[in-house]
N, C-alpha and C positions, 0 to 999 in steps of 0.2 A: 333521075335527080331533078327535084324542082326548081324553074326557073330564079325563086327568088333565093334558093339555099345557093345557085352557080353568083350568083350577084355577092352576096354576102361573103363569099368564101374567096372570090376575086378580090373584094376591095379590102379583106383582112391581108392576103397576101402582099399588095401592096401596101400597106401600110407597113408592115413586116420590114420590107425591102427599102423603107424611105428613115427607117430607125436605125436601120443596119448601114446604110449609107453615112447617115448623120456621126455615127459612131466613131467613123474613119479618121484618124489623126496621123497627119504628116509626121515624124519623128525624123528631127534635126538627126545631121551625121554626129555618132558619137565623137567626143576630142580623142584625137589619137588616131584616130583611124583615115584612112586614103577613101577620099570620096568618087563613088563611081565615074565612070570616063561620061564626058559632057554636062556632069552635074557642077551645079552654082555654089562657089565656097560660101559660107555663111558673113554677114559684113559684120566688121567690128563692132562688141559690144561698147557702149559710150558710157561713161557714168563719170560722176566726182570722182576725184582723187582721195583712195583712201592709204594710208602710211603704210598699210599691213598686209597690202597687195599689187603686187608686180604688173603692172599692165605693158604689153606686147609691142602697140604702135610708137607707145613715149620712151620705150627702157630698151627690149629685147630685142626686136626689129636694126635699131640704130646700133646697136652694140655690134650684132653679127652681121649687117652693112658694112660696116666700117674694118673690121676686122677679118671677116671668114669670106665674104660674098664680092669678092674681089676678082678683076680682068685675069684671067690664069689659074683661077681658084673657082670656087664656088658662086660664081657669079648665074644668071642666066643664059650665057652665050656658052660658056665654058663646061659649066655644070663637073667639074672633075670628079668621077668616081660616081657620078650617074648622084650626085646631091647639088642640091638647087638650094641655096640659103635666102633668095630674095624675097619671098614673100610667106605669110603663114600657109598657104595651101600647101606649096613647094617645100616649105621645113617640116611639115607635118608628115607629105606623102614620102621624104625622101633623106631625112636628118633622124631617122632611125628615132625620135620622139615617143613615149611611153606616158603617156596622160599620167599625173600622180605617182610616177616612180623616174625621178633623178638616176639614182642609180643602175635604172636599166636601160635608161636611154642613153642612144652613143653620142647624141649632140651634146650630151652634158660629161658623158668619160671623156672623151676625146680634146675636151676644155681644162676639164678639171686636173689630167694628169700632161699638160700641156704640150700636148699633142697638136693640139691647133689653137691658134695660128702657129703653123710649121713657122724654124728658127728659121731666117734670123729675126721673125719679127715678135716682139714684145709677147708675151703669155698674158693671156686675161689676168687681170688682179684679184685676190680672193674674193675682194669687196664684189667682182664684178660674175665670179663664181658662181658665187651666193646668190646673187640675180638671176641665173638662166636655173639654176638649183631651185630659187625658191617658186619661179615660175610655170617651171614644170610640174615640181607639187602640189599646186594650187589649180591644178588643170590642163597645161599649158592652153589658156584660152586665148582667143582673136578680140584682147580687148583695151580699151583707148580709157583715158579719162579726161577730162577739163581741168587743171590745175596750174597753167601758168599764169604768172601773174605780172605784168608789167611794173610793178610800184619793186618790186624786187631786182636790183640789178647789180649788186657787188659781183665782185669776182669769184668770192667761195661762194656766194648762194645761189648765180645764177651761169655766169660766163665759164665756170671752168666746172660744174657738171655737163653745159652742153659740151663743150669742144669734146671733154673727156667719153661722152658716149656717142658720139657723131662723126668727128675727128681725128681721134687721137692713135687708133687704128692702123690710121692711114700718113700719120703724121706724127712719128717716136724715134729715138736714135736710131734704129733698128731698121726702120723703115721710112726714111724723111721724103713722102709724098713731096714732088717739087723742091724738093730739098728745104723746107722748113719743118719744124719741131715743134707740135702744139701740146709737147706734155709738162712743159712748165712756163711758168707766168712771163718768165721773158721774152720766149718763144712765139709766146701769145702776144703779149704786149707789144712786139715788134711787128707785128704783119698789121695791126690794128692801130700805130701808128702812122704807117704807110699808105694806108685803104686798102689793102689787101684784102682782109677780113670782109669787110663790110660790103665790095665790090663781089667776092667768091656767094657770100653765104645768101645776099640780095640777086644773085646770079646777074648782075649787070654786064652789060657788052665790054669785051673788053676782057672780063675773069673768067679764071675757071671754076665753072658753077662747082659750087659744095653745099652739101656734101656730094661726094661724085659717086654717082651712082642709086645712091637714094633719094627717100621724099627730102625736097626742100624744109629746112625750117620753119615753124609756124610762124605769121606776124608776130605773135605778142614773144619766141623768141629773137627772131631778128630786133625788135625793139628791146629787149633787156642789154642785148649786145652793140643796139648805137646808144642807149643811155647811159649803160658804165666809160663808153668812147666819150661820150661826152661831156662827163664829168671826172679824164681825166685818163681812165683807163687806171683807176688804182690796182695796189694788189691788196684789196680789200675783204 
């Protein structure tokens, strides 16, 4: 073989091997699926807020904190029944979750035929159903959006959808965390008259941080919750 055909036929091969390399693409863990041991969960997708989809960190997450991921329960520590509700890695690998089928998934039977939250405490609301339902259809993906907005601060449009997915949980006849009741406006309006409120949820010295157990509230809601305090605490 001639010297210059060994040259020629080396540097095709290599070229070969550097097109075959380029080719290579990472492929994300599919949703749904239990990502291999030491692998990096995917971080939350970020986008606006759109009305006609469920996002995880703002809705889903705070729901099943409040309600299922609790000390004795489904917490971290606790983990009962070998299911971990506190984070999407942990509900994904271990809350029996079926990407785009609600109805195979047991995080969403076990809601839906109110099974959990075990009595005595409150049963998810339909409205709230429909939520872990509609979220798992759509994916169930690890995703967040920007939509709070400070100039909004009544009581129906801003203070008592949070308590109700953050709080209320933890906080219903059924179950009166600290022995208060954040599932109606009095309840509410009572601790928020006192400082309570604004002391737990600002986690200031002195309260007990809330929500307990979860991410703290964002600025801009802890602001919609001292702004309705401050013009009065209507039931607006």
């Amino acid at each position: 073989m001639k010297p210059k055909f060994i040259i020629s036929l080396s540097f095709a091969c290599l070229i070969i091997l550097l097109i075959m390399n380029a080719c290579v693409h990472e492929l994300p863990f599919p949703v749904g699926t239990k990502p291999p041991v030491g692998s990096v969960p995917p971080a939350p997708v970020v986008s606006q807020c759109s009305a006609d989809t469920v996002y995880f960190q703002n809705t889903v997450l705070p729901l099943l904190n409040s309600s299922c991921a609790m000390s004795g329960c489904h917490d971290a520590v606790t983990h009962k029944e070998g299911i971990n509700l506190t984070t999407w890695s942990t509900i994904m690998s271990t809350g029996g979750v079926k990407a785009g089928n609600p109805g195979g998934s047991k995080l969403y039977s076990v809601i839906a035929n109110n099974s959990m939250p075990p009595k005595p405490s409150a049963p998810f609301t339909q409205a709230q159903k429909d939520i872990i339902s509609k979220w798992i259809a759509q994916g169930a993906k690890n995703n967040v959006c920007n939509g709070c907005d400070t100039a909004t601060f009544t009581f129906s449009g801003a203070v008592s959808p949070i308590m109700n997915t953050y709080c209320k949980g933890c906080h219903n006849p059924a179950s009166l965390g600290g022995g208060i009741d954040l599932s109606t406006y009095a309840g509410i309006d009572a601790i928020a008259m006192n400082g309570k409120l604004m002391g737990s949820i600002t986690h200031a010295a002195g309260f007990s941080a809330m929500p307990k157990g979860g991410s703290a509230l964002s600025s801009c809601q802890v602001t919609q919750v001292q702004k309705w305090i401050n013009a009065g605490a209507l039931n607006n």
